[in-house]
RODO-2510 file (C-alpha; in nm, 4 decimals, decimal comma):
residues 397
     n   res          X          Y          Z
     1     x    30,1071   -13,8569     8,9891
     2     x    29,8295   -13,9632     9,1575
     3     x    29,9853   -14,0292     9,5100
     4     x    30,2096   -13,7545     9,5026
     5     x    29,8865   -13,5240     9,4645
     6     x    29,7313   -13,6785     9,7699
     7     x    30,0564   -13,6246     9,9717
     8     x    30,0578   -13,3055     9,8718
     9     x    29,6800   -13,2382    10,0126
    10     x    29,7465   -13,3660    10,3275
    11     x    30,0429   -13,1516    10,3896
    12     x    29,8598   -12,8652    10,3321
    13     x    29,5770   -12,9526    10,5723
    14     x    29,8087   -12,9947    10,8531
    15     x    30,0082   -12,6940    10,8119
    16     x    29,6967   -12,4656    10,7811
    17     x    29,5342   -12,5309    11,0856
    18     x    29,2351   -12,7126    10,8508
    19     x    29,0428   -13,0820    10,8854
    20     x    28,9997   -13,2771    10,6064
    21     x    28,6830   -13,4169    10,6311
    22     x    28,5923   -13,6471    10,3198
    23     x    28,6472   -13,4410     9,9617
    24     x    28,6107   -13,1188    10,1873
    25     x    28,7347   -12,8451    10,4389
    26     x    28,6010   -12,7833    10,7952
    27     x    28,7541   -12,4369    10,9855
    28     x    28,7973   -12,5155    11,3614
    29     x    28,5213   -12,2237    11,5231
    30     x    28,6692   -11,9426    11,6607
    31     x    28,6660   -11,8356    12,0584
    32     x    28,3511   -11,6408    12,1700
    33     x    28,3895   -11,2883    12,1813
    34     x    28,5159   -11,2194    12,5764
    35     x    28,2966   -11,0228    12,8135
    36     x    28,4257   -10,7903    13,0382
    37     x    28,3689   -10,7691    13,4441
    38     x    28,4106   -10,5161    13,6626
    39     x    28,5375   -10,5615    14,0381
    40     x    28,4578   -10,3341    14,3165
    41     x    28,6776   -10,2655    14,6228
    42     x    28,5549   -10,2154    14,8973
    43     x    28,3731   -10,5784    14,8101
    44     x    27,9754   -10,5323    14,7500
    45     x    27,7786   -10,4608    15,0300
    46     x    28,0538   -10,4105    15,2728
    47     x    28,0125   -10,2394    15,5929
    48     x    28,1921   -10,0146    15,8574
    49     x    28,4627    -9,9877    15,5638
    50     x    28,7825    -9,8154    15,7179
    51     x    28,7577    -9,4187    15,6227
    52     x    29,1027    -9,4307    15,5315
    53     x    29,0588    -9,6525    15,2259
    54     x    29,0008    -9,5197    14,8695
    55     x    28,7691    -9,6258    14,6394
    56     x    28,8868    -9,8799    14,3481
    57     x    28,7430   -10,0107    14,0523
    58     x    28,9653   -10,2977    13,8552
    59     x    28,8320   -10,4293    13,4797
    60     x    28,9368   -10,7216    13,3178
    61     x    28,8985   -10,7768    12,9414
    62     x    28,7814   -10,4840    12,8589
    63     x    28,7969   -10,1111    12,9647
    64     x    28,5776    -9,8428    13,1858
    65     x    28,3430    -9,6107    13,0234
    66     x    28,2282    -9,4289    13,3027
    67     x    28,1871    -9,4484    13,6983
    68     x    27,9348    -9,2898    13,9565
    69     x    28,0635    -9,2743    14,2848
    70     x    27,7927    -9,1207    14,4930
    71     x    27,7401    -9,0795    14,8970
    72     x    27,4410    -9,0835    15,0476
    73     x    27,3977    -8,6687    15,0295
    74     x    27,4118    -8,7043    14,6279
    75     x    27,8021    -8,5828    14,5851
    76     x    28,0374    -8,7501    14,3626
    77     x    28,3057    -8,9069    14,4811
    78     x    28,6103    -8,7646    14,2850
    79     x    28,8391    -9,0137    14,1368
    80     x    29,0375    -9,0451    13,8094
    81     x    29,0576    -9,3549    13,5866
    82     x    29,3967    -9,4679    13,4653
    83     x    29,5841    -9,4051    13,0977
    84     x    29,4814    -9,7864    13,0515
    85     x    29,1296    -9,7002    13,1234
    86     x    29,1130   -10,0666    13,3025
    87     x    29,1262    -9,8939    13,6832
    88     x    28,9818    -9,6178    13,8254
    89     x    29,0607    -9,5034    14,2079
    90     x    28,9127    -9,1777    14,4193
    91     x    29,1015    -8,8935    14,4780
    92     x    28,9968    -8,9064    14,8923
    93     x    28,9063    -9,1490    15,1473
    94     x    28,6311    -9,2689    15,1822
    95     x    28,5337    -9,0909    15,5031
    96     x    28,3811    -9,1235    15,8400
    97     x    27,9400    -9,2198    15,8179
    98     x    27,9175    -9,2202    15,4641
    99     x    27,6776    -9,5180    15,2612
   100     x    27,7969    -9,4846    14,9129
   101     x    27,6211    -9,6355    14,5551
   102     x    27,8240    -9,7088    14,2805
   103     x    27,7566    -9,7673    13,9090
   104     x    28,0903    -9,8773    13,6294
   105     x    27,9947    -9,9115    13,2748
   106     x    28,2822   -10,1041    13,0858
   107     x    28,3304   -10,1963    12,7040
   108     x    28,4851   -10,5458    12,5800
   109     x    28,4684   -10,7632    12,3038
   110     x    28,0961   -10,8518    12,3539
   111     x    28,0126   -10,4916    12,4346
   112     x    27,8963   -10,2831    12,7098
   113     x    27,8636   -10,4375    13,0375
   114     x    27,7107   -10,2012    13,3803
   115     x    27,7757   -10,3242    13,7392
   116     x    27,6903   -10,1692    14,1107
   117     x    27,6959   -10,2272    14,4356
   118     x    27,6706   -10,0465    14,7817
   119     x    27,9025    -9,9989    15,1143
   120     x    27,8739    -9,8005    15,4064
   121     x    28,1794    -9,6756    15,6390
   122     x    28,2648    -9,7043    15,9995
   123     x    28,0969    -9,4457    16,2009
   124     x    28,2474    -9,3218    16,5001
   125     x    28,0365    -9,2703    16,8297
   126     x    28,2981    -8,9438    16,8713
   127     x    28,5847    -8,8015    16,6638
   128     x    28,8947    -8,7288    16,8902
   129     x    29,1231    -8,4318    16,8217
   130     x    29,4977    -8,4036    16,9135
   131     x    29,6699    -8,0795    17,0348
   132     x    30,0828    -8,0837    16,9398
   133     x    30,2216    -7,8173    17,1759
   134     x    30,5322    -7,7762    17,3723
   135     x    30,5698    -7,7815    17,7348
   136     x    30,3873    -7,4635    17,7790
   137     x    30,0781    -7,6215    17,6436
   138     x    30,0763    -7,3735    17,3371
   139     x    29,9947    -7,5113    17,0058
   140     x    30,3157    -7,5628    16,7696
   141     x    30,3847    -7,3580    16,5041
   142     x    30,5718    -7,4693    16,1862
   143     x    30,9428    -7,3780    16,2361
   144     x    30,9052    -7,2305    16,5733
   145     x    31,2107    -7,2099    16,7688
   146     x    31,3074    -7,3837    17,1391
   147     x    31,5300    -7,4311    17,3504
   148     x    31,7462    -7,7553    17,3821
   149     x    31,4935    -7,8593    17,6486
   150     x    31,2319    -7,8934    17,4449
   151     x    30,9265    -8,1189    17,5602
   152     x    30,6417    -8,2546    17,3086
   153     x    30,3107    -8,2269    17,4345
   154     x    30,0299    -8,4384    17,2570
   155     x    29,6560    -8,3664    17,4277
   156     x    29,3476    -8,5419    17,3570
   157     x    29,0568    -8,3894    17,4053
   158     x    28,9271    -8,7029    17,4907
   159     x    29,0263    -9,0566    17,7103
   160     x    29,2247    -9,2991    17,3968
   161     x    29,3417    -9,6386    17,3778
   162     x    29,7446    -9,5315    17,4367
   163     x    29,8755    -9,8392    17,2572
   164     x    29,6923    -9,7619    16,9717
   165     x    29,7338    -9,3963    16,9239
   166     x    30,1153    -9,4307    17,0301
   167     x    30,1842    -9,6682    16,6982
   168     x    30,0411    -9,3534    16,4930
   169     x    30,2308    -9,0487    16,6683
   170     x    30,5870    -9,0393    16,4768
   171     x    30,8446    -8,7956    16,5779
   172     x    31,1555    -8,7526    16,3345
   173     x    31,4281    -8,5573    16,4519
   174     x    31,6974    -8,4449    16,2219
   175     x    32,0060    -8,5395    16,2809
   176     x    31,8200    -8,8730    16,4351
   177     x    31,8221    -8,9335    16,7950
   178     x    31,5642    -9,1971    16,9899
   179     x    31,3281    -9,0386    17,2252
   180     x    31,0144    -9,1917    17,3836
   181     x    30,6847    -9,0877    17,4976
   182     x    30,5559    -9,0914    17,8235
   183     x    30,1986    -9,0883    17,9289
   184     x    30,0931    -8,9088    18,2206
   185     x    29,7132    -9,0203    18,1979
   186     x    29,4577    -9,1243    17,8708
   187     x    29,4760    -8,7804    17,7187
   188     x    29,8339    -8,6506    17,7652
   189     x    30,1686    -8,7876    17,6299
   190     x    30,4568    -8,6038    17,6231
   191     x    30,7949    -8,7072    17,3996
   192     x    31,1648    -8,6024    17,5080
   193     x    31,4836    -8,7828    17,4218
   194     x    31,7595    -8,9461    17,6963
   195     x    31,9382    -8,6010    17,6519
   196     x    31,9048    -8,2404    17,5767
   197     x    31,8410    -8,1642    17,2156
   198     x    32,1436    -8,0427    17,0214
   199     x    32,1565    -7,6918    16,8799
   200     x    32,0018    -7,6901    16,5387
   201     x    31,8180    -8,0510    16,5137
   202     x    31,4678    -8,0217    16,3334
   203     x    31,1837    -8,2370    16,5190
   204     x    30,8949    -8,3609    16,3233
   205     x    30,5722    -8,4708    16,4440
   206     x    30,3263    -8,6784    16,2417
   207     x    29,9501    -8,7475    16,4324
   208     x    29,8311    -8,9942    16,1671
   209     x    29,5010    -9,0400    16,3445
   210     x    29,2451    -8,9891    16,0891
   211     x    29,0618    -9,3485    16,0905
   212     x    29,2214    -9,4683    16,3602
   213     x    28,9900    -9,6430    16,6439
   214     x    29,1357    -9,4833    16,9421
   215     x    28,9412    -9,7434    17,2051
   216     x    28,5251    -9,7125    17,3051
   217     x    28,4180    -9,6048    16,9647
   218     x    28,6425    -9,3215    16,9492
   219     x    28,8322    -9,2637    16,5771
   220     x    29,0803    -8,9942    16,5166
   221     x    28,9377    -8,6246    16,3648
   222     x    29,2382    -8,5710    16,1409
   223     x    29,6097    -8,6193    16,0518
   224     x    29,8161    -8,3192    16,1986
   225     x    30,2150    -8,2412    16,1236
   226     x    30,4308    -7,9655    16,2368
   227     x    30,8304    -7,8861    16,2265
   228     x    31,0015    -7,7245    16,4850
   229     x    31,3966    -7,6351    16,5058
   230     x    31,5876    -7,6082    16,8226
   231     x    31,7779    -7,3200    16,9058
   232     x    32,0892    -7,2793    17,0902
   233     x    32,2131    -7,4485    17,4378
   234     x    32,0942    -7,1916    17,6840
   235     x    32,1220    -7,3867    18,0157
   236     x    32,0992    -7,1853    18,3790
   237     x    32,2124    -7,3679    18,6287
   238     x    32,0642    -7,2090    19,0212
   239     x    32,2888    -7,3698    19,2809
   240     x    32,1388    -7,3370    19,6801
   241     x    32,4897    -7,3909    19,7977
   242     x    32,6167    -7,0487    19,6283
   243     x    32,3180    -6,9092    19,6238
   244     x    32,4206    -6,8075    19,2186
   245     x    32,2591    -6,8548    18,8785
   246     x    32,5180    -6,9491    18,6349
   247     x    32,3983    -6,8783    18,2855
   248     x    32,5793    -7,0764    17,9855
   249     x    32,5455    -7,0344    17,6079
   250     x    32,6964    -7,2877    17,4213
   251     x    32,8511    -7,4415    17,6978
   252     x    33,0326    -7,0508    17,7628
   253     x    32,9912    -6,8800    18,0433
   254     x    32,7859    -6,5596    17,9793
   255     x    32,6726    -6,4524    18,2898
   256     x    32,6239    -6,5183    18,6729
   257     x    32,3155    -6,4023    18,8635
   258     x    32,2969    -6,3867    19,2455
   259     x    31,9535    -6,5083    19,3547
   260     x    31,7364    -6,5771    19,6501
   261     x    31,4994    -6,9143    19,6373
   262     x    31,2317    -7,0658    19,8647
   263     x    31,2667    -7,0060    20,2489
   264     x    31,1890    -7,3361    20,2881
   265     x    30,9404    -7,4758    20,5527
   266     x    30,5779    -7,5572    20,4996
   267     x    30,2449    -7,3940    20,6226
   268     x    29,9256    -7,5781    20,6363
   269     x    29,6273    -7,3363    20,4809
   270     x    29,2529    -7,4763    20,4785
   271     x    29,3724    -7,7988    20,5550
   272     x    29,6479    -7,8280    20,2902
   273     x    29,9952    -7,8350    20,3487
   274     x    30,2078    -7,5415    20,1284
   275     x    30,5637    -7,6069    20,0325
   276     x    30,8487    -7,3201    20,0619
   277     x    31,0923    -7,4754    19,8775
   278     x    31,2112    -7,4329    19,4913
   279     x    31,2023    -7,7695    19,4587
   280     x    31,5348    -7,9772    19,2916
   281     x    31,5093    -8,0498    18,9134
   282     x    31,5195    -7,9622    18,5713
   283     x    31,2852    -7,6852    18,4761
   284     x    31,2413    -7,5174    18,1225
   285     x    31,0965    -7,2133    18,0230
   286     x    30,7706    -7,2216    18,0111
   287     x    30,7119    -6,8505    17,9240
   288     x    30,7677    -6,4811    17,9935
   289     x    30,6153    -6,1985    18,1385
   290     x    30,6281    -5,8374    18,1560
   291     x    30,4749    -5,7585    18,4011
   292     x    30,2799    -6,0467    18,5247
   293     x    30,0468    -6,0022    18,8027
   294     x    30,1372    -6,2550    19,0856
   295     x    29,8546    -6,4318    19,3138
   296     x    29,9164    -6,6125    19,5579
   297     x    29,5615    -6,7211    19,6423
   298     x    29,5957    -6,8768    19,2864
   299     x    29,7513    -7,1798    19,4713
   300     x    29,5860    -7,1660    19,7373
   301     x    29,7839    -6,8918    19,9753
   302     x    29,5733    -6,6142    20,0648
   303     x    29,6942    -6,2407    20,1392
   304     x    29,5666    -6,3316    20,5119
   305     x    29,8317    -6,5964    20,5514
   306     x    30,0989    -6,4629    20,4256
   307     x    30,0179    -6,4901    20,0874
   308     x    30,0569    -6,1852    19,8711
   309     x    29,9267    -6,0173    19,4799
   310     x    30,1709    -5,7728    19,3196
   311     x    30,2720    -5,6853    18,9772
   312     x    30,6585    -5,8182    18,8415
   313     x    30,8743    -5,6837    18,5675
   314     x    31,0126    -5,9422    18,3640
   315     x    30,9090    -6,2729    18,4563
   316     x    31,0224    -6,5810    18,2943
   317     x    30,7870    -6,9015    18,4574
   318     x    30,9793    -7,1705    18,4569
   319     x    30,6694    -7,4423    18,6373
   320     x    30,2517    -7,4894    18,6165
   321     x    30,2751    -7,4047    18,9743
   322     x    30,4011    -7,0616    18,9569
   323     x    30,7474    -7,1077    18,9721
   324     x    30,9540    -6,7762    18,8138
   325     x    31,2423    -6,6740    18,7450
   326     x    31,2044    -6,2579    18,8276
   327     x    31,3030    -5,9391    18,9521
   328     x    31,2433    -5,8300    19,3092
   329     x    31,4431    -5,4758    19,4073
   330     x    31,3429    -5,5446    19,7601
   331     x    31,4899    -5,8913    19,8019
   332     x    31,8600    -5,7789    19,6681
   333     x    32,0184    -5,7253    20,0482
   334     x    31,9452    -6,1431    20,0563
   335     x    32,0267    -6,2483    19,7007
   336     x    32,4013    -6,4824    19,7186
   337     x    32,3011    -6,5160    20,0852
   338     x    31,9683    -6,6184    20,1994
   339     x    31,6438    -6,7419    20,1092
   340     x    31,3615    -6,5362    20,1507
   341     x    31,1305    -6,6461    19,8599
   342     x    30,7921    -6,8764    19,8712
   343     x    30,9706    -7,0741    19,5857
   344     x    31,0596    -6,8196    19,2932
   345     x    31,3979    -6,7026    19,2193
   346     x    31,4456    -6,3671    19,3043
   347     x    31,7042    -6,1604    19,0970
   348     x    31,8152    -5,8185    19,0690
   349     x    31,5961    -5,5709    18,8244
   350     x    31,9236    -5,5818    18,5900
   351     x    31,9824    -5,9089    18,5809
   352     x    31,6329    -6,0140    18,5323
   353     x    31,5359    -5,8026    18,2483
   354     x    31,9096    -5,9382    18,0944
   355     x    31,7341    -6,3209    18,1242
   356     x    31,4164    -6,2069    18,0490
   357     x    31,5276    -6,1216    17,6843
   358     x    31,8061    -6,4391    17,6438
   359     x    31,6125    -6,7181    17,7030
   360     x    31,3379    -6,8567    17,4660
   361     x    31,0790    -7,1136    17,5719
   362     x    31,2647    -7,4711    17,6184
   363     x    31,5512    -7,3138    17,7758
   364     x    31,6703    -7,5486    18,0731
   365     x    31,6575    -7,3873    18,4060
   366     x    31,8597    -7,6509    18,6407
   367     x    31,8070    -7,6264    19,0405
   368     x    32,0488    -7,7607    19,2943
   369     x    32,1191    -7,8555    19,6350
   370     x    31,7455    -7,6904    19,7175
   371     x    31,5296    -7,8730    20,0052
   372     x    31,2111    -7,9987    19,9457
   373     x    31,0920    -8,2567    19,7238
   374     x    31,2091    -8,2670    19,3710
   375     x    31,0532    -8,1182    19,0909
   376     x    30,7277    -8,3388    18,9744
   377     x    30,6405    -8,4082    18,6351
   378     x    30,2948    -8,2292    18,6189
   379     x    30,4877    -7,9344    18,7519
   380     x    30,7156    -7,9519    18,4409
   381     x    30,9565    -8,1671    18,5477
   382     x    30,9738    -8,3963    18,2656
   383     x    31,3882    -8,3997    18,2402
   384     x    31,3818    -8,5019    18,6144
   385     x    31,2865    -8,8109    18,5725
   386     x    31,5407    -9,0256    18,4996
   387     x    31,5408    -9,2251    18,1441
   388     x    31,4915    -9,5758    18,2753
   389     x    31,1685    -9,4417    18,4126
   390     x    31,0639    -9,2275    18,1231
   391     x    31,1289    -9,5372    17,9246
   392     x    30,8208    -9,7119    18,1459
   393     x    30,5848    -9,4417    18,0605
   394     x    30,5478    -9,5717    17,7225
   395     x    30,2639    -9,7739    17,5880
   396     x    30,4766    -9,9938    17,4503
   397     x    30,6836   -10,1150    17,7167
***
């Protein structure tokens, strides 16, 4: 009886987690009650923090009882802690020039614990702003409508890095179709597929600039977004040989104009030489007018040489140089035969005021078989450059 009792002891002190220590029993100690800790990111004392980052605060064993957030003016960061109560993140960045002080309180198993810490964020020598317009240089406005010719225009109001702003500048278009930018200096960029738009797509611009260093200590103002939808194809296409404006809807034929373009020739005024010629090329609408007063000493042709300043019913400018499409009642004996103009095209009052009210801006406006140079870019004649060069214009190439 005796050794079966002793057997029996020993089992139970192995199966009850107990050391038999002599006649008696010892209880193995139990863990120390765990603290809890508090992490901060952005890491204590961190500086020039990027303004686009949120505020986080992560506890282990344990969970947050409160959190100050606090900038250097005295506001509170907002923020909201999650269901868990073990992380708590701001409801903003964290801003441009701000030095912020932090306090957590969190409870675990050995009780309250309270951390803080400090961290300033990057602050820019300027803030850059971006303007999204269309060829015309007016701003967009959410579900505008152009024509299939429609150029994006994004202008800086300052010099940027174009790499760098160029990975934050997204254009969707809807159904999808690649397009490029094209920079024509530091501050403008303009964005056009290899083709003309098709009737109906949706193009979407994103400028996700805030926080972005834009090159020289220069950082983005703000994130901008705007929606546009393109109408339909209204293409004119002017040709010098028949001296006619062909205008097309939809690929149909809807109505044919005769015109008279530049004279041709050149005349040199206070030094400069002045071209005569509508120049070759792709225009678009740019916008319309009616009346708009016309000056020719507003590019550089005075009334003294030839120049001239009258008022035109319904004018639809089709260049940044002055180029319209208009009517001119005195010019009809040359229109479908000769070319009279200093570089507009001249139409009949009937016609005009018909094209003044079909076209939108975007609208192509094609010339061809005209003398002269063809149509620059900064003159609006972004879909006369041909893709393979467009393609080079890009940051990125």
């Amino acid at each position: 009886m005796a050794l079966g009792r002793r057997r029996l002891l020993i089992g139970f002190g192995g199966a009850g987690g107990l050391a038999l220590a002599g006649c008696g029993w010892v209880r193995e100690p139990a863990p120390p009650p765990k603290a809890a800790t508090i992490g901060f990111d952005p890491p204590p004392g961190t500086n020039d923090v990027d303004a686009r980052s949120l505020g986080t605060i992560t506890v282990t064993d344990g969970t947050l009882r409160s959190v100050e957030w606090i900038d250097e003016t005295g506001r509170s960061l907002p923020g909201a802690s999650a269901p868990d109560l073990r992380t708590w993140t701001s409801a903003e960045p964290l801003g441009y020039g701000h030095t912020y002080t932090v306090k957590a309180m969190a409870h675990g198993e050995s009780g309250d614990i309270t951390a803080t810490t400090t961290c300033a964020t990057v602050r820019p020598q300027q803030l850059v702003d971006v303007s999204l317009r269309s060829a015309n240089l007016v701003d967009l406005a959410e579900n505008d409508t152009y024509g299939v010719g429609f150029v994006l225009v994004a202008h800086f109001d300052e010099p940027v890095d174009r790499a760098a702003v160029e990975r934050h500048l997204k254009v969707t278009t809807e159904p999808a179709v690649a397009g490029a930018w094209y920079w024509l200096d530091d501050q403008n960029a303009h964005w056009r597929p290899e083709h003309y738009h098709a009737p109906g797509t949706r193009i979407t611009i994103a400028a996700e600039l805030f926080g972005v260093a834009l090159g020289e200590g220069r950082y983005g103002l703000r994130n901008q977004r705007a929606s546009v939808i393109i109408g339909p194809a209204h293409v004119a296409i002017a040709d010098d040989d028949t001296k006619q404006i062909e205008v097309f809807d939809n690929g149909n034929l809807v109505r044919t104009m005769p015109t008279s373009m530049g004279k041709g020739g050149t005349t040199v005024v206070g030094g400069r030489a002045m071209s005569f010629w509508t120049r070759p090329g792709i225009y678009t609408v740019l916008d319309r007018n009616d009346p708009v007063i016309m000056d020719s000493a507003s590019y550089g042709l005075p009334a003294g040489s030839g120049g001239y300043r009258t008022s035109i019913n319904h004018a639809v400018r089709i260049s940044h140089d002055g180029i319209f499409v208009h009517e001119l009642a005195a010019t009809m004996w040359a229109q479908g035969n000769t070319n009279v103009s200093h570089g507009c095209l001249n139409i009949s009052p009937n016609d005009a005021a018909w094209f003044y009210d079909f076209v939108i801006p975007g609208d192509v406006v094609e010339v061809r078989n005209t003398g002269g140079d063809p149509l620059d870019i900064w003159q609006n004649g972004d879909w006369s450059m041909p893709w393979s060069d467009w393609l080079l214009g890009s940051a990125h190439t």
